[in-house]
Structures are given as structure tokens and as C-alpha cells.
DSSP file (Angstrom, degrees, kcal/mol; ACC not computed):
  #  RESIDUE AA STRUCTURE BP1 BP2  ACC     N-H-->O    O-->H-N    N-H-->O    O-->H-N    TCO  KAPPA ALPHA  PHI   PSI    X-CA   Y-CA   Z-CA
    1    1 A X              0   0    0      0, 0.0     5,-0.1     0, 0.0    42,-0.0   0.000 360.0 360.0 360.0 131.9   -6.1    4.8   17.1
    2    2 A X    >>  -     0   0    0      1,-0.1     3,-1.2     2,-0.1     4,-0.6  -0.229 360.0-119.9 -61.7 150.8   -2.3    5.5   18.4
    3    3 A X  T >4 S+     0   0    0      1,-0.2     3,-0.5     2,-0.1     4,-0.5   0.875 107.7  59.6 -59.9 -42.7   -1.4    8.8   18.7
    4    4 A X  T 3> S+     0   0    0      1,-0.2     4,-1.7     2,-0.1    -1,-0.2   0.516  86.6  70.2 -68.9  -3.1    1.3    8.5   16.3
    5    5 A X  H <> S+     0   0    0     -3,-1.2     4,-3.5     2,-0.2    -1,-0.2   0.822  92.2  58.8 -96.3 -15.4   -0.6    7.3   13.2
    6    6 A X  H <X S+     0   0    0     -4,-0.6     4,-1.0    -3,-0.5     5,-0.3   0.947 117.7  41.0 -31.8 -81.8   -2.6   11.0   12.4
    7    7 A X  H  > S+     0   0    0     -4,-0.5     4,-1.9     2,-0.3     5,-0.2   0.604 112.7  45.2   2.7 -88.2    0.8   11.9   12.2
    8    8 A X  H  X S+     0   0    0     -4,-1.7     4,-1.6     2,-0.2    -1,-0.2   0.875 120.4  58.3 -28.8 -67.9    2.3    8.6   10.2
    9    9 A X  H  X S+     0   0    0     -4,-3.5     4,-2.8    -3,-0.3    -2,-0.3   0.901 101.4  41.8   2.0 -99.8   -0.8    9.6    8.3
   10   10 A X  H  X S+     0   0    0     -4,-1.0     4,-0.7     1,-0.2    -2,-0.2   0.708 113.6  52.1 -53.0 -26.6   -0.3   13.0    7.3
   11   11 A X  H  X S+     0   0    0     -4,-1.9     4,-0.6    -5,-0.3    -1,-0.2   0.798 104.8  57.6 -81.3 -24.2    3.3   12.5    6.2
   12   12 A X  H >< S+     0   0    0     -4,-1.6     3,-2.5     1,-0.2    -2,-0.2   0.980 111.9  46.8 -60.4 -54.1    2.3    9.5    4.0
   13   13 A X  H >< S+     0   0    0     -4,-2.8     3,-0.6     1,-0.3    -1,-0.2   0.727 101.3  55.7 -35.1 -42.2    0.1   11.9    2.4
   14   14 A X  H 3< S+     0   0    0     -4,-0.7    -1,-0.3     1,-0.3    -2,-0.2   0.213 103.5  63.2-122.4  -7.5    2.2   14.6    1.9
   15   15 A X  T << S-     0   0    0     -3,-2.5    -1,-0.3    -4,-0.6    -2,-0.2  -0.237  91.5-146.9-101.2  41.6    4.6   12.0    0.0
   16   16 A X    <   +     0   0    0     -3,-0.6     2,-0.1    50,-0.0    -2,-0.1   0.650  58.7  18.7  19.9 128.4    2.3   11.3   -2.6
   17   17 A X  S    S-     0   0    0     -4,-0.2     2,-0.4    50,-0.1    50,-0.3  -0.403 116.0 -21.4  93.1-161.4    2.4    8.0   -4.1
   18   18 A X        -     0   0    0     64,-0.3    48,-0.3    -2,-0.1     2,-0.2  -0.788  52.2-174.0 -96.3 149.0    4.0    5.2   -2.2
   19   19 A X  E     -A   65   0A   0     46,-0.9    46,-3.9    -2,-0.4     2,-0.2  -0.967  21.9-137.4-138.1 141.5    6.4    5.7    0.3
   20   20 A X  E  >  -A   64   0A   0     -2,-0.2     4,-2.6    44,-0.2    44,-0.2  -0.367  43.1-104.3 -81.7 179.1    8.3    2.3    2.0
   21   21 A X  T  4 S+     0   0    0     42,-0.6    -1,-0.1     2,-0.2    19,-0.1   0.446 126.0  62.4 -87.1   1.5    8.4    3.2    6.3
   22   22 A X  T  > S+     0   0    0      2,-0.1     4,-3.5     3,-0.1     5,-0.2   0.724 104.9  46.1 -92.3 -54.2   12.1    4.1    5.9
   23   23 A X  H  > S+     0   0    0      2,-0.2     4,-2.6     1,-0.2     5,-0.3   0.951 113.6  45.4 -35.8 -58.5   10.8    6.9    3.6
   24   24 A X  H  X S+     0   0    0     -4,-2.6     4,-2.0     1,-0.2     5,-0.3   0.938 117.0  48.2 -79.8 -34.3    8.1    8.0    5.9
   25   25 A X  H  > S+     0   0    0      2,-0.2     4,-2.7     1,-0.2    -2,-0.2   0.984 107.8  53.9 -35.6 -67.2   10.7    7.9    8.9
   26   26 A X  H  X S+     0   0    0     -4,-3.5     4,-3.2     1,-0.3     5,-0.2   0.905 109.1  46.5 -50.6 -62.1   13.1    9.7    7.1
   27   27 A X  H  X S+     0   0    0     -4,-2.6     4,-3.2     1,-0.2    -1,-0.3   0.911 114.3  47.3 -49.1 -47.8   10.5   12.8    6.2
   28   28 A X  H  <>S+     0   0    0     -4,-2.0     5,-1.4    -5,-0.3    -1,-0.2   0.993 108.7  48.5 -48.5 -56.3    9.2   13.2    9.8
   29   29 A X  H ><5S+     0   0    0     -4,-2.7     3,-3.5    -5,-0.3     4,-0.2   0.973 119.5  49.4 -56.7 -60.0   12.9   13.0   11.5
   30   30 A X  H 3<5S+     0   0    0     -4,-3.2    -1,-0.2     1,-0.3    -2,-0.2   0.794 110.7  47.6 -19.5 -47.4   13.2   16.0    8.1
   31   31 A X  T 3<5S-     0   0    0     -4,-3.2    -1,-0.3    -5,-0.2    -2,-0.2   0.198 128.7-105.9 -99.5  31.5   10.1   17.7    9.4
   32   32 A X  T < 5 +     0   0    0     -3,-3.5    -3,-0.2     1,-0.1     2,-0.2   0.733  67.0 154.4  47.7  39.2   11.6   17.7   13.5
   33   33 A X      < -     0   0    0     -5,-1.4     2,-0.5    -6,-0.2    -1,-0.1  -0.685  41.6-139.4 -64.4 136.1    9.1   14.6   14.7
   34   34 A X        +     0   0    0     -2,-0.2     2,-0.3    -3,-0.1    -5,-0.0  -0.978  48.9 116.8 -94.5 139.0   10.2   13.1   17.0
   35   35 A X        -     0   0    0     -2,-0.5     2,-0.2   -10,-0.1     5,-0.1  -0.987  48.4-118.9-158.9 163.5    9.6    9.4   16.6
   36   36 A X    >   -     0   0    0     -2,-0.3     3,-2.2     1,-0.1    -2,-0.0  -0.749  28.3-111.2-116.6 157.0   11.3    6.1   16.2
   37   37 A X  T >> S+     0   0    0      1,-0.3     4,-3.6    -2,-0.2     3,-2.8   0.914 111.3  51.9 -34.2 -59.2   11.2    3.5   13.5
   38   38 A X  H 3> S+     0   0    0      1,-0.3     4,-0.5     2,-0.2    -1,-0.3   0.403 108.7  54.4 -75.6  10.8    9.5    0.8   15.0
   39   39 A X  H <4 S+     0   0    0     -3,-2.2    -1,-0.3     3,-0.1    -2,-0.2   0.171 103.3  53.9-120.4  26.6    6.9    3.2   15.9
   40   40 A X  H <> S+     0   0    0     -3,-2.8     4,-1.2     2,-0.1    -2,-0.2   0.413 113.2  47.6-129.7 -44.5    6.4    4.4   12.2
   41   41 A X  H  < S+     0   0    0     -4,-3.6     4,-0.2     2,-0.2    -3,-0.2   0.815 106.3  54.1 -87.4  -9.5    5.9    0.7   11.4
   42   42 A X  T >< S+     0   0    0     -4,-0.5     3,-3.0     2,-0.1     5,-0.2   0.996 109.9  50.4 -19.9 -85.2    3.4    0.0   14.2
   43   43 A X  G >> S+     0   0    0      1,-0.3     4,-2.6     2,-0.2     3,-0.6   0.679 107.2  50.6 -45.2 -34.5    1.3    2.9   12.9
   44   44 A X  G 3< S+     0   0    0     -4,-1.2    -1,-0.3     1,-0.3    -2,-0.1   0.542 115.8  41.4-102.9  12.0    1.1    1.9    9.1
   45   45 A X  G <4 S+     0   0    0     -3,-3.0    -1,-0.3    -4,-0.2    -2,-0.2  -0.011 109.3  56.4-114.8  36.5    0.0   -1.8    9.9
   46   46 A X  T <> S+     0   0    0     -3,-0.6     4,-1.8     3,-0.1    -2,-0.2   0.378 119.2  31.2 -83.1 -45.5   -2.2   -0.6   12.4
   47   47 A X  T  <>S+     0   0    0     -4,-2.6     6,-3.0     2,-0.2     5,-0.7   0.288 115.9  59.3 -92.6  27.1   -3.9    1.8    9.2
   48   48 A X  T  45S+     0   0    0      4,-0.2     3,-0.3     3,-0.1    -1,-0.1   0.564 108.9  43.7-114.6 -55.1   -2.9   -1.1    6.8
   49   49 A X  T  45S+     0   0    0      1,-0.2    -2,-0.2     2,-0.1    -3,-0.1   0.921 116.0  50.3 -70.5 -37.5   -5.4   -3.3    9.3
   50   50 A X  T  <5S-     0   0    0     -4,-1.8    -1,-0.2     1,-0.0    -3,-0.1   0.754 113.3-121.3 -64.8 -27.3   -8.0   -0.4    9.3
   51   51 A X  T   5S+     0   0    0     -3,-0.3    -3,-0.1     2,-0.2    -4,-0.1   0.445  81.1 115.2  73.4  36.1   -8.0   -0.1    5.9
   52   52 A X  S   <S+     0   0    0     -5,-0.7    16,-2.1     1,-0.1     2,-0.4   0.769  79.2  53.6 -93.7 -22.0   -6.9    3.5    5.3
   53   53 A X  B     -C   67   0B   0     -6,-3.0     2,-0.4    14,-0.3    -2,-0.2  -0.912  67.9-141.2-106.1 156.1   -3.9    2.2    3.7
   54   54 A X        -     0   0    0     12,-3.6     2,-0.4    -2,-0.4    12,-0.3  -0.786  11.0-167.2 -99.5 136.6   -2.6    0.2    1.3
   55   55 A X        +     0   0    0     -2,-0.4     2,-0.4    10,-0.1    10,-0.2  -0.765  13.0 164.1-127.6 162.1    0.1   -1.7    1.6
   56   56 A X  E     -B   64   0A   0      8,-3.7     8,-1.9    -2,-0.4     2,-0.6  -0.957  31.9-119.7-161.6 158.8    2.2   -3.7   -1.6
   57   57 A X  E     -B   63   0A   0     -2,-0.4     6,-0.2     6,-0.2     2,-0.1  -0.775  21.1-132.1-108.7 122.0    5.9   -5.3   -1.9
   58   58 A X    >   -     0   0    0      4,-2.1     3,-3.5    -2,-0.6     4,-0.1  -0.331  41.6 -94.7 -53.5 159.1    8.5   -4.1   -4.4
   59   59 A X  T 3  S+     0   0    0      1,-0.3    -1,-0.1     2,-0.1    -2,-0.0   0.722 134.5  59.2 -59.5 -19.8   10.2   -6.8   -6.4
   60   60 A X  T 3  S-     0   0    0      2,-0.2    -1,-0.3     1,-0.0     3,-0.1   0.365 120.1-116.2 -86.7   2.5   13.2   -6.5   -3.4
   61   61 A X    <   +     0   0    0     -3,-3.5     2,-0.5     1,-0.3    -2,-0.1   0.393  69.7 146.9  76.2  16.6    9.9   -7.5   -0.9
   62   62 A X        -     0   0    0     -4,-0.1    -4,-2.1     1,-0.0    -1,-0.3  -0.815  53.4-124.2 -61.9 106.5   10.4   -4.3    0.7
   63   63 A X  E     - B   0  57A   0     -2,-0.5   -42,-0.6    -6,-0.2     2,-0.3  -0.368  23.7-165.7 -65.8 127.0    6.8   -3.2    1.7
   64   64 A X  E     -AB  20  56A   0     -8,-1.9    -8,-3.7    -2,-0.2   -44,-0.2  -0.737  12.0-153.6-116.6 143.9    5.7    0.4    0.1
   65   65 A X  E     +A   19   0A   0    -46,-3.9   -46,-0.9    -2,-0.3     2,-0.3  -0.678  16.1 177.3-118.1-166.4    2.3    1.9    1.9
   66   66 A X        -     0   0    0    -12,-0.3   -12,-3.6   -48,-0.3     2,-0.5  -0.816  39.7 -87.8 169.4 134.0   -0.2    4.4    0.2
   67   67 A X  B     -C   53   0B   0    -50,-0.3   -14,-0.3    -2,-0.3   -50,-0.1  -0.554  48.5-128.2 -60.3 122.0   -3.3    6.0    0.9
   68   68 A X        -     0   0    0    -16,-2.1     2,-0.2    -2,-0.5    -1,-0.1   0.017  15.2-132.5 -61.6 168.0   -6.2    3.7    0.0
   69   69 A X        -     0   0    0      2,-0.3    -1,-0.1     1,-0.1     4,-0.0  -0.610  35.2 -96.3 -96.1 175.2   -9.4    4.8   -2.4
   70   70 A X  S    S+     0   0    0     -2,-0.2     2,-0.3     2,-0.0    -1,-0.1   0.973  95.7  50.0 -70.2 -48.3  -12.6    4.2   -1.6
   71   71 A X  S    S-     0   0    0     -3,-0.0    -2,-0.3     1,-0.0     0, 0.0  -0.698  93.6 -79.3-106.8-179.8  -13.2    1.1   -3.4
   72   72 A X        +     0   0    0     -2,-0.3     2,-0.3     1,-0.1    17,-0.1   0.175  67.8 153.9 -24.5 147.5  -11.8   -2.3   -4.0
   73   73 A X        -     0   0    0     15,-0.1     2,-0.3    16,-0.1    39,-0.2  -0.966  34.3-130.1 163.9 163.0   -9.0   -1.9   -6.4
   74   74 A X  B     -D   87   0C   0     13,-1.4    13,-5.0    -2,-0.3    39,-0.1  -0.943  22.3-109.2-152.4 148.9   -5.8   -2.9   -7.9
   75   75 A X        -     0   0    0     37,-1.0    39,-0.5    -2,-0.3     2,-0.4  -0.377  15.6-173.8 -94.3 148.4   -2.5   -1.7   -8.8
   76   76 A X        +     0   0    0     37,-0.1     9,-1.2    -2,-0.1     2,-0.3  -0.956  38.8 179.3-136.7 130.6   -0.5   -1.0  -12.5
   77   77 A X  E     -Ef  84 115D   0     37,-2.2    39,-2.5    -2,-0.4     2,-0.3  -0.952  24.6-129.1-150.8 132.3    3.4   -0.1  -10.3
   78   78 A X  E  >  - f   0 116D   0      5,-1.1     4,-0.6    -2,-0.3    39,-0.2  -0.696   3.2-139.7 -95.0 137.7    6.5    0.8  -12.7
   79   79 A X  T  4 S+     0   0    0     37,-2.0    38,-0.1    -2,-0.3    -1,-0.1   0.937  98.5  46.1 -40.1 -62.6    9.9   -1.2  -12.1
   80   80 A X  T  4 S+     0   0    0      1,-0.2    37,-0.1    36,-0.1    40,-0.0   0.943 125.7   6.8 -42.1-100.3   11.2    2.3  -12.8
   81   81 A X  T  4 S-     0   0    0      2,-0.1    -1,-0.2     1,-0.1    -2,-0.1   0.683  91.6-116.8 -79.6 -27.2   10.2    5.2  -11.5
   82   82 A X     <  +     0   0    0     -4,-0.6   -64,-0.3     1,-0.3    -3,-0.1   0.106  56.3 156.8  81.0  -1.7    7.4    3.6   -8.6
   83   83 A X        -     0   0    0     -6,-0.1    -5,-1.1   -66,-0.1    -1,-0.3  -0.385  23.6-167.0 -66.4 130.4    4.6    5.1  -10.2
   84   84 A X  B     -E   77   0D   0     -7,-0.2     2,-0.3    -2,-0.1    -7,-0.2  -0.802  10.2-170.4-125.3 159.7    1.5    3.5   -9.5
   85   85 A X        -     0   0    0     -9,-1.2     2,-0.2    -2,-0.2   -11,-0.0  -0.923  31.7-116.6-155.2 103.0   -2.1    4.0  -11.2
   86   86 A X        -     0   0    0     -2,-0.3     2,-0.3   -11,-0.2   -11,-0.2  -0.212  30.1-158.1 -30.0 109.4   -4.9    2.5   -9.7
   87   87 A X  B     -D   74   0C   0    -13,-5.0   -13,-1.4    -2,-0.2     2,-0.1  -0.876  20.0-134.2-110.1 127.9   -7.1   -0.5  -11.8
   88   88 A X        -     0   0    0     -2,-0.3   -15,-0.1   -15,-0.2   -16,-0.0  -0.508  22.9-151.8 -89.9 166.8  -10.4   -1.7  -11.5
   89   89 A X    >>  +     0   0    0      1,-0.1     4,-1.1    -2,-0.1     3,-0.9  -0.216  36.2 149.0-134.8  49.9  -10.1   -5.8  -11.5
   90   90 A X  H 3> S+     0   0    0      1,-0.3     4,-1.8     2,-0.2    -1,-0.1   0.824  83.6  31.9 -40.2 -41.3  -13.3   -6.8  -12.9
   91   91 A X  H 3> S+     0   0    0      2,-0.2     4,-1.4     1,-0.2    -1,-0.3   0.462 119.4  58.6-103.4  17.4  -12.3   -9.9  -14.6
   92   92 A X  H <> S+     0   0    0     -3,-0.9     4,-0.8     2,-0.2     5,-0.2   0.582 106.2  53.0 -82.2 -20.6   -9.4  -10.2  -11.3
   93   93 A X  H  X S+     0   0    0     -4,-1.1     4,-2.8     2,-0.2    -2,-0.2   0.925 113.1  44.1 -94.4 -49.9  -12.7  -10.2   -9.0
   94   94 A X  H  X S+     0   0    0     -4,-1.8     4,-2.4    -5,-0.2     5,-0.3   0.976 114.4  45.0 -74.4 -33.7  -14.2  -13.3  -11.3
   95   95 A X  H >X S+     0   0    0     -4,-1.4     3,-2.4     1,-0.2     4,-1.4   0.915 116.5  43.2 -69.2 -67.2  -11.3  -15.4  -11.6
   96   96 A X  H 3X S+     0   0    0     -4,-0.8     4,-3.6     1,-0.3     3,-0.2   0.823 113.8  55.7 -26.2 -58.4  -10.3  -15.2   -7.8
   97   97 A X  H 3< S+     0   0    0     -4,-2.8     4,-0.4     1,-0.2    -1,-0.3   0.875 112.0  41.5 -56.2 -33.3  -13.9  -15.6   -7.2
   98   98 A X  H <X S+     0   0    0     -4,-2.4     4,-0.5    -3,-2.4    -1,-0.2   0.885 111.0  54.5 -94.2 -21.1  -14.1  -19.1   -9.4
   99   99 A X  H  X S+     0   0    0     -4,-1.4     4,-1.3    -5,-0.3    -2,-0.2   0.714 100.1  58.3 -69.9 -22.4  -11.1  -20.4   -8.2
  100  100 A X  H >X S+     0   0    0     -4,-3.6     3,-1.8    -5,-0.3     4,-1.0   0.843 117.8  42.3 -54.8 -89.1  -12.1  -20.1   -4.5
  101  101 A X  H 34 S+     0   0    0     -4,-0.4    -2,-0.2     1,-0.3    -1,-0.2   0.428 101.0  56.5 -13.6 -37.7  -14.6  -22.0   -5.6
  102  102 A X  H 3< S+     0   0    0     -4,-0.5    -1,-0.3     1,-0.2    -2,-0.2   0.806 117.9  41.3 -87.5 -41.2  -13.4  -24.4   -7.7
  103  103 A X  H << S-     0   0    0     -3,-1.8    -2,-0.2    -4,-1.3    -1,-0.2   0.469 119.0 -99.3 -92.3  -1.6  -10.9  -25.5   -4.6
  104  104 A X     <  +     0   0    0     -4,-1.0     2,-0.4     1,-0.2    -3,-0.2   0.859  69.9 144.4  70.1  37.8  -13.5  -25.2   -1.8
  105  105 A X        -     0   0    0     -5,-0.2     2,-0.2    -6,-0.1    -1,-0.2  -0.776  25.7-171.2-116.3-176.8  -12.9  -21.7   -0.1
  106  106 A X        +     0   0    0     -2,-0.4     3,-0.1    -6,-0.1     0, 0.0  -0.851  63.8  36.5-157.4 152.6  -15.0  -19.4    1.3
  107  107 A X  S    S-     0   0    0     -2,-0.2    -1,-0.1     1,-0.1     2,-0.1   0.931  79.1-175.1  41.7  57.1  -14.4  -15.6    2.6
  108  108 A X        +     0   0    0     -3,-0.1     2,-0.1   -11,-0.0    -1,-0.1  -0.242  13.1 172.0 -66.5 153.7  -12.2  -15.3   -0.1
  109  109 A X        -     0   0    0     -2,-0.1     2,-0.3    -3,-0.1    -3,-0.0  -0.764   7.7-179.2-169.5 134.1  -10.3  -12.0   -0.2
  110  110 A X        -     0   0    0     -2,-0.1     2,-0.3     2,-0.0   -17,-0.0  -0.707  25.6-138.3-123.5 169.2   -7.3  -10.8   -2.5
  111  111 A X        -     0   0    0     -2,-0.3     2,-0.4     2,-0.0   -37,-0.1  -0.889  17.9-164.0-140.6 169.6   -4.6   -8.4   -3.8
  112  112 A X        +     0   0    0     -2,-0.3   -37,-1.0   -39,-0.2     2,-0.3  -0.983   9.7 175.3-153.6 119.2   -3.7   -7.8   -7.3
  113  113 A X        -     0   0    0     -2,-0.4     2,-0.5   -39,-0.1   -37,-0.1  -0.975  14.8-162.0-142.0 173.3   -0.7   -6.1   -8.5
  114  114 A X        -     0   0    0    -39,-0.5   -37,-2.2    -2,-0.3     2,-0.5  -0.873  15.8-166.5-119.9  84.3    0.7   -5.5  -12.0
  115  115 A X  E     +f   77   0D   0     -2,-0.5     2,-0.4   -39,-0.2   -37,-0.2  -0.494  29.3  97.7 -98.9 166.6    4.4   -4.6  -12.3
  116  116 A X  E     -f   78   0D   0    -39,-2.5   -37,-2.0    -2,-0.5     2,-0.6  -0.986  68.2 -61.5 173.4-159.8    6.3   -3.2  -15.3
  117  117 A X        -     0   0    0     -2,-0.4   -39,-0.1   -39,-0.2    -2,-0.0  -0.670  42.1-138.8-115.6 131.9    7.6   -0.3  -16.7
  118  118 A X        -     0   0    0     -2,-0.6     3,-0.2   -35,-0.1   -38,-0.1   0.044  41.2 -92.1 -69.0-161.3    5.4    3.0  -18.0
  119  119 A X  S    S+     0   0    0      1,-0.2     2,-0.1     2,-0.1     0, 0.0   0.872 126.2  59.0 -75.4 -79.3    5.9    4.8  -20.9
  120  120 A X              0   0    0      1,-0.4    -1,-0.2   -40,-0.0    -2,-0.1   0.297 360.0 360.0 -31.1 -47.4    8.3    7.4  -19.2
  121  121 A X              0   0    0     -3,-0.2    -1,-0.4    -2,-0.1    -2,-0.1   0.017 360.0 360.0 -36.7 360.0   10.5    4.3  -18.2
């Protein structure tokens, strides 16, 4: 693991919710880090490929990261505010799973998000 993703790490955290890598930049240079962009997006698709984070594209295809949960799991993210609420995807897991099938794939794997706007919105 780079030295810089504890780091990358602990400031995602500490901005609850999802934060884009401009975000988590922005809060380090705030908290006197020094570090550079392109080494703030190294580190969160380096823990986006480990699978301590999660990563998912606002409707402007700007990528937002988040600390993962423990399991498998799927997203409800408001247009508005960015608030995101974690979904189990029972019947997301069967259809994915019968339409690999139905086409001929194998070592299927997916992502699942839901946007719109919450009640606050």
C-alpha cells in the first residue's frame, strides 16, 4: 500500500459520505498535507482496486469515492443534495445473474446505482 492512501484514507472518512478527489484534495491542502492531485487520485483507485472503497459517477461523470461496507451492496444517490443510502440488490443480484447467462458470460460482476431526489430535495 502507498504511503499516501492511510492518509487519502483518513480524509475520505472524515468527509462523510461521498467525496469527488477534488474534494478530498481540497481538505488535505485545508488540513496542511502536503500532496498533489495526481497523487490523491492514484491512492483512491489504488483503494477502489482493493476494495476499501467505492467508487460511483455523478450524472456530470465526475467520479465520487466512499468508504465501502462489508458486503456487496448498492446505492439509492440524490440529484440534490448527494446523499447516498446503501441498498441490498436481491432481485439486482438475480437479474444480472440471468442475463449473464442468458448471453453466455461467466465471472460476471456488477454495480448498481439508483439516482433521484430524497424527500429533503
Amino acid at each position: 500500500m502507498s504511503r499516501s492512501n492511510p492518509r487519502v484514507l483518513s480524509t475520505l472518512e472524515r468527509a462523510g459520505g461521498f467525496a469527488s478527489a477534488q474534494e478530498v484534495y481540497r481538505l488535505m491542502q485545508r488540513e496542511g498535507e502536503s500532496i498533489g492531485l495526481t497523487t490523491v487520485y492514484r491512492a483512491l483507485q489504488s483503494l477502489v482496486n482493493d476494495k476499501i472503497v467505492d467508487v460511483l459517477r455523478r450524472d456530470d461523470g465526475e467520479a465520487i469515492y466512499r468508504l465501502c461496507g462489508e458486503a456487496h451492496h448498492h446505492h439509492l444517490v440524490c440529484k440534490g443534495c448527494g446523499d447516498t443510502v446503501e441498498i441490498e440488490g436481491g432481485a439486482i443480484e438475480k437479474w444480472a445473474k440471468v442475463m449473464a447467462e442468458e448471453h453466455g458470460f461467466r465471472e460476471v460482476g456488477h454495480t448498481a446505482e439508483v439516482f433521484g431526489l430524497c424527500s429533503k430535495c
